[in-house]
N, C-alpha and C positions, 0 to 999 in steps of 0.2 A: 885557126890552124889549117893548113896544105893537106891534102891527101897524103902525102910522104910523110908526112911528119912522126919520126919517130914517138912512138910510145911506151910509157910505161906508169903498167898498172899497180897502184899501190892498195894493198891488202890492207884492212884497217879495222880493228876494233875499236871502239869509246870507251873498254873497261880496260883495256891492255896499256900499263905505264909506256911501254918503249915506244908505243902509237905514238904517244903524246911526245915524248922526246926525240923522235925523229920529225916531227911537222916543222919548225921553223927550217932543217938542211931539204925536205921535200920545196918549199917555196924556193929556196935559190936556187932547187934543180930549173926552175924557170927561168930562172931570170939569166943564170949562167949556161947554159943549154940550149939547142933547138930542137925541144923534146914540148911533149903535152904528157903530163903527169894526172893521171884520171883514177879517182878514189875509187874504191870497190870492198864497200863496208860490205865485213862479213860476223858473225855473233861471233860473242867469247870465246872459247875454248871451254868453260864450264859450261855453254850449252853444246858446245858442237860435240868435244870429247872429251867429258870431264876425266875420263878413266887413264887418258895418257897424262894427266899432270898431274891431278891431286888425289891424295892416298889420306884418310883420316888419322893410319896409322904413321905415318911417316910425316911431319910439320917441318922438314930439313928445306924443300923445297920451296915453301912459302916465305919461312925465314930469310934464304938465301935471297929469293927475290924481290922481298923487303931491303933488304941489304944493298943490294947491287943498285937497283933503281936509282936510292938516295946515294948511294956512291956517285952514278952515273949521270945526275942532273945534278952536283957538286961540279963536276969535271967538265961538265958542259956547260957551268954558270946559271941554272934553271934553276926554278923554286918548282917545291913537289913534298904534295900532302898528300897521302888517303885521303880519297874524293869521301864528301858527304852530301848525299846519300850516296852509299857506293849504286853503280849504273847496272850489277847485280843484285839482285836479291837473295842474298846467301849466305847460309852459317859457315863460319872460315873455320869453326872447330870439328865440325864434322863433315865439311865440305858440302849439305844439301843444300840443292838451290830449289828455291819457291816452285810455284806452278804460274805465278805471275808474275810477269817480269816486266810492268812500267815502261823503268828509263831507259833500259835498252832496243828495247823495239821501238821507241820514241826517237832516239836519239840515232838509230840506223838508218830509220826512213827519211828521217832527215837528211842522212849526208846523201842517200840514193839519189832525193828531189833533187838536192841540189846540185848534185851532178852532172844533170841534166841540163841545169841552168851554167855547166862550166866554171862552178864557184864548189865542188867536191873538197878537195885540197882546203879551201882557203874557211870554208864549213868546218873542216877537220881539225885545223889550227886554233881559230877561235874557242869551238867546244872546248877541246882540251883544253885549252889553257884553262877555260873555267871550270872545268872540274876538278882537275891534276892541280892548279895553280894554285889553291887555296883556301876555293871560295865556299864559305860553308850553305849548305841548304840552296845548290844553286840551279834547283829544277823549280825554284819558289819564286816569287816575284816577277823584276824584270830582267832579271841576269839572264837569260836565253834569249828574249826580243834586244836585249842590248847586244850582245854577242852577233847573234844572227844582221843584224842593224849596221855591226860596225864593217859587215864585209859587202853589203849594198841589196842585203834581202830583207825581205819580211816575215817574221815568225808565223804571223794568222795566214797568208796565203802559200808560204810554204807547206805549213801542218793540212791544208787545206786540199792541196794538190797531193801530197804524199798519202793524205786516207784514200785517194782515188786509184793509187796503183797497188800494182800483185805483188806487194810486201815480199812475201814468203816466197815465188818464185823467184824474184831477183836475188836476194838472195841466197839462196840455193843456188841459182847460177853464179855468182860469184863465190860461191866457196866451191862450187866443180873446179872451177878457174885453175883455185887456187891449189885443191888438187891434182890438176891435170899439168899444170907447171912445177910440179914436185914437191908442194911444200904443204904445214899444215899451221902453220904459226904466225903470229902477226910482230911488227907488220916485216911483209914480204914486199919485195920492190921485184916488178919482173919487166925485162927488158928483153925482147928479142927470143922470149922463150926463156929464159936463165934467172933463176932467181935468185935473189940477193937477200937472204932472211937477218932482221933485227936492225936496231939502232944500230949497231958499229959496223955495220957493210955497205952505209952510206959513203963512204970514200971507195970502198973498190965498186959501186957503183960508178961513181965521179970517175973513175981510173978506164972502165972501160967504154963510159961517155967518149973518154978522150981519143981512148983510141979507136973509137969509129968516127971519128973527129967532128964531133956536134958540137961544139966548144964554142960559144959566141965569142968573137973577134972585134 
């Protein structure tokens, strides 16, 4: 990519369904665009602010968003399961989440490393699909070196390279990012300072690609 090259940073959690349902319109932001689409995984919302979402006394919210998800990967032609193992470790009836939390910090530094490597996006896609897609038990086996494999990396020297960085300061820096650009929710698309929060703001994303005319021709 050019020094010009417009950017935009995408906010991404591994435990957030809308992540997952917006990763395949993030890839044709490339290919339809002259833009560099750069991951900047940030944790859940049950670790950053459990207290703006979930209420043990109120289950309307978790419903709703059980609801809507499989709504919305209906209408988008997507398959979409409760991941197993979910990538939290947490009781959904009283909302407490563990003190350990595995898959998630596993599965952040990953997409960090790989970022790095200019394969963030393409890290993000893959995962999800394996864990939103279906697949059951998919931090077991080879379903991760396969995944990681099919996008031209290596599971043992990504994991390798990722224990070697400052985890928890990146980010932290990426969730400043995300509140310094206004937002607190994933995923967020920001372009130019302006952000475009959720699956369904991938088109007025695209709308105001166009009109700063990055539109491959």
């Amino acid at each position: 990519m050019s020094a010009t090259t417009d950017v935009i940073d995408v906010f991404w959690s591994f435990r957030s369904p809308y992540s997952y349902l917006v990763a395949p319109d993030l890839l044709k932001l490339r290919s339809d665009y002259r833009v560099e689409v750069k991951l900047r995984p940030v944790l859940p919302i049950a670790l950053r602010a459990k207290q703006m979402l979930f209420n043990p006394e109120d289950q309307a919210k978790v419903h709703y968003i059980i609801l809507d998800v499989t709504r919305r990967a209906e209408y988008l032609g997507m398959k979409i399961e409760l991941p197993s193992p979910d990538p939290i470790v947490q009781d959904l009836t009283t909302f407490e989440v563990a003190r350990e939390q595995p898959y998630i910090h596993r599965l952040t530094a990953l997409g960090i490393e790989a970022e790095r490597r200019g394969k963030g996006i393409d890290l993000a896609y893959a995962l999800s699909h394996l864990i939103w897609g279906g697949t059951k038990n998919w931090d077991q086996g080879e379903f991760l070196k396969h995944a990681v494999a099919s996008i031209g990396l290596d599971l043992d020297e990504l994991e390798a390279s990722a224990a070697q960085l400052d985890y928890h300061s990146e980010v932290e820096a990426n969730q400043a990012m995300l509140a310094k650009a206004g937002h607190w929710g994933v995923p967020t698309m920001v372009l130019n300072d302006e952000p475009f929060y959720g699956q369904d703001r991938i088109n007025t994303l695209r709308w105001r690609l166009d009109q700063l005319g990055l539109a491959n021709t």
